[in-house]
One Martini backbone bead per residue (centre of mass of N, CA, C, O) as a GRO file, in nm:
protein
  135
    1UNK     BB    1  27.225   9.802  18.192
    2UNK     BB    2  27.398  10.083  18.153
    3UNK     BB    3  27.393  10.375  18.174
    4UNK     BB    4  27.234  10.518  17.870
    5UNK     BB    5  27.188  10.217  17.709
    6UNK     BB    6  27.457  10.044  17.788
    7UNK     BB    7  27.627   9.797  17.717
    8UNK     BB    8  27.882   9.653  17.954
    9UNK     BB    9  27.858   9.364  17.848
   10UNK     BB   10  28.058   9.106  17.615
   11UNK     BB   11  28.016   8.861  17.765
   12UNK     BB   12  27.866   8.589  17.805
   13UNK     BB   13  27.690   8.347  18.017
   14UNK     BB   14  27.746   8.038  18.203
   15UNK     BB   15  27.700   7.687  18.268
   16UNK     BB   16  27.870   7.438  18.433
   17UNK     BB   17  27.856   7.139  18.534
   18UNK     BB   18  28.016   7.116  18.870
   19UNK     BB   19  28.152   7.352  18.910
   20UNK     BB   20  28.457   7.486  19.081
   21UNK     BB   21  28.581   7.693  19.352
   22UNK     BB   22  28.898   7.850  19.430
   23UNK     BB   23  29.061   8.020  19.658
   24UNK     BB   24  29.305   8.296  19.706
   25UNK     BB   25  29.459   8.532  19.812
   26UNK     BB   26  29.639   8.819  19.709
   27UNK     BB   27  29.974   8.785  19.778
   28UNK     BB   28  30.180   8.728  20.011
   29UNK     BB   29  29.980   8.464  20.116
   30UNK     BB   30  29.985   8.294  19.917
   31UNK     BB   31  30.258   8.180  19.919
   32UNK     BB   32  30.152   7.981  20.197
   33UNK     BB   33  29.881   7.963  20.096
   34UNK     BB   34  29.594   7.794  20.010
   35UNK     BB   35  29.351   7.682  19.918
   36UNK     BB   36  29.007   7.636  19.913
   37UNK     BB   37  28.741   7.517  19.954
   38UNK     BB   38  28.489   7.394  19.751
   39UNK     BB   39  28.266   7.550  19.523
   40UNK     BB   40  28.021   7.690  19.355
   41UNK     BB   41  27.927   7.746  19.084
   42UNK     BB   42  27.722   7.965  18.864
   43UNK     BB   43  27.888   8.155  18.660
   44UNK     BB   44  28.091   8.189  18.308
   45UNK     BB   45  28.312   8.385  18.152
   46UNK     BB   46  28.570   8.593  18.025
   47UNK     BB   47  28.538   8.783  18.220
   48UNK     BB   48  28.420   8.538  18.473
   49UNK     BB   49  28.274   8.510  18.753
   50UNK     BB   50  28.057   8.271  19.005
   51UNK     BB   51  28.005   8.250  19.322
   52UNK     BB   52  27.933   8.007  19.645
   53UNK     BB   53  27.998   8.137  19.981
   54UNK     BB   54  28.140   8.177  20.348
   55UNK     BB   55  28.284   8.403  20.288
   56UNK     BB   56  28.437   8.726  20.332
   57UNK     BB   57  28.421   9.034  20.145
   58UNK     BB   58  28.586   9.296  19.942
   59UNK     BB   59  28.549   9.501  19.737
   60UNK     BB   60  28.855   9.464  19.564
   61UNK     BB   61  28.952   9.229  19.588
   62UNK     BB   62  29.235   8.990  19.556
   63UNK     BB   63  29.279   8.690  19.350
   64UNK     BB   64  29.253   8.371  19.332
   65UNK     BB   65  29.161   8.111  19.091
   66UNK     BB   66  29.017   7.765  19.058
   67UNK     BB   67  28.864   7.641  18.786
   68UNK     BB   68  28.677   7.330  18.841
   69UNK     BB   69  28.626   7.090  18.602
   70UNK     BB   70  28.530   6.809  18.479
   71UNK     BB   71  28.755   6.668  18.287
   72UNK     BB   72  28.979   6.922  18.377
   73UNK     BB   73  29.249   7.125  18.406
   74UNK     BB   74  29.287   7.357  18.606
   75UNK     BB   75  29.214   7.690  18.646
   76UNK     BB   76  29.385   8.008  18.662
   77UNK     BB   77  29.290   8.293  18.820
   78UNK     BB   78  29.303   8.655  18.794
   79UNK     BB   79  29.128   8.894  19.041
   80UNK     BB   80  28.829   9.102  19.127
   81UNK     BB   81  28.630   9.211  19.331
   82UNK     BB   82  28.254   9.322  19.205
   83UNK     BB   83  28.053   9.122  19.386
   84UNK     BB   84  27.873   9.126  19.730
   85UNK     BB   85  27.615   8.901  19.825
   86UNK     BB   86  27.377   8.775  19.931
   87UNK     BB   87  27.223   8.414  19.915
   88UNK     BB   88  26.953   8.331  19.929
   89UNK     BB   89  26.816   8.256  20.175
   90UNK     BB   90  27.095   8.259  20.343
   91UNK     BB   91  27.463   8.266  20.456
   92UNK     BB   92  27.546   8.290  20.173
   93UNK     BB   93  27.723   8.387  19.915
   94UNK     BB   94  27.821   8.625  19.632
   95UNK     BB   95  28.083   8.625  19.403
   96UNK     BB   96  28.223   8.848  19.194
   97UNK     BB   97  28.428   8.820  18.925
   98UNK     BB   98  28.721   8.968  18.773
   99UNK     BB   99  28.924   8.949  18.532
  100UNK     BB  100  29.204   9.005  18.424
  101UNK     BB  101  29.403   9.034  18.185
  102UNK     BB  102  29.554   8.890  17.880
  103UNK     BB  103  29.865   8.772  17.936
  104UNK     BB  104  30.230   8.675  17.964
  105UNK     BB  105  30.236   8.824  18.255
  106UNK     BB  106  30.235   8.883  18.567
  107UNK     BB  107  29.948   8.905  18.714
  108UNK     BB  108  29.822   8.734  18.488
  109UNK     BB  109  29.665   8.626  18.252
  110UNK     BB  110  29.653   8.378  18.047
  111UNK     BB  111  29.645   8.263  17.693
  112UNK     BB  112  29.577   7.987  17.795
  113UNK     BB  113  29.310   8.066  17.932
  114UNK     BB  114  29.144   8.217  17.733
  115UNK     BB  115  29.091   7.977  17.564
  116UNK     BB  116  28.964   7.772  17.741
  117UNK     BB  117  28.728   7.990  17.779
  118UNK     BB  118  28.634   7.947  17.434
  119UNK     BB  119  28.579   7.658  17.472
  120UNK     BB  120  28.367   7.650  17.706
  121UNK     BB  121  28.160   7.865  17.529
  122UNK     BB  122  28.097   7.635  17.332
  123UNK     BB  123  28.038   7.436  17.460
  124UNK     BB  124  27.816   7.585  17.707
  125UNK     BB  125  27.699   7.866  17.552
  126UNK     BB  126  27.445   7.951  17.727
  127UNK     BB  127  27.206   8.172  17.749
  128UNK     BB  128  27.099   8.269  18.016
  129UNK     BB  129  26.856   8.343  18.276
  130UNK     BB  130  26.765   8.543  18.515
  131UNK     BB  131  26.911   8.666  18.792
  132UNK     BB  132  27.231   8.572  18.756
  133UNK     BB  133  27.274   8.719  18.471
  134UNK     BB  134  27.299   9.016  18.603
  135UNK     BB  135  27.588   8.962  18.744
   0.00000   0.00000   0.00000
């Protein structure tokens, strides 16, 4: 919960089995940059996603995602990291992304990515528990 005991979080989180996330940096760079190998997604909401890489990031940086689930079209999400900690006594890193709003603007998430991602919630959507839950 935030300060006050407001519930932040609109959107429930969960977990895709298999699910992989690919990014690469937002901005001039993207367009000739392709995407990253292939990371573990940890969990996915309509509001965003959490995944482990081995890349640093800063608060604050502009990615695009392409969230990769096994028999599904790749989904292309734009977003900006919200939090990015140490993963579980290991080298790599969790890092938490925030997607864009959706409507169907340049440099926004389309209106067809968030059916996607509604459709997941149907698919997949149960309410996570433990320590990832609240990332």
């Amino acid at each position: 919960m935030a300060k006050g005991g407001v519930k932040k979080r609109t959107s429930r989180r969960f977990e895709i089995p298999g699910a992989q996330a690919r990014f690469k940096k937002s901005g001039l760079n993207s367009l000739v940059k392709g995407f990253s190998v292939n990371y573990p997604v940890l969990n996915v909401s309509k509001g965003g996603l959490a995944f482990v890489c081995d890349r640093k990031f800063r608060r604050g940086d502009k990615i695009i995602v392409q969230l990769l689930i096994p028999h599904e079209r790749p989904l292309h999400l734009h977003g900006m990291v919200k939090r990015y900690d140490q993963h579980a006594n290991s080298s790599n890193y969790m890092v938490a992304v925030e997607f864009k709003p959706f409507n169907n603007f340049r440099k926004y998430n389309t209106i067809d990515s968030l059916f996607m991602l509604r459709n997941l919630d149907s698919q997949y959507g149960r309410e996570i528990k433990g320590f990832w839950a609240g990332i």
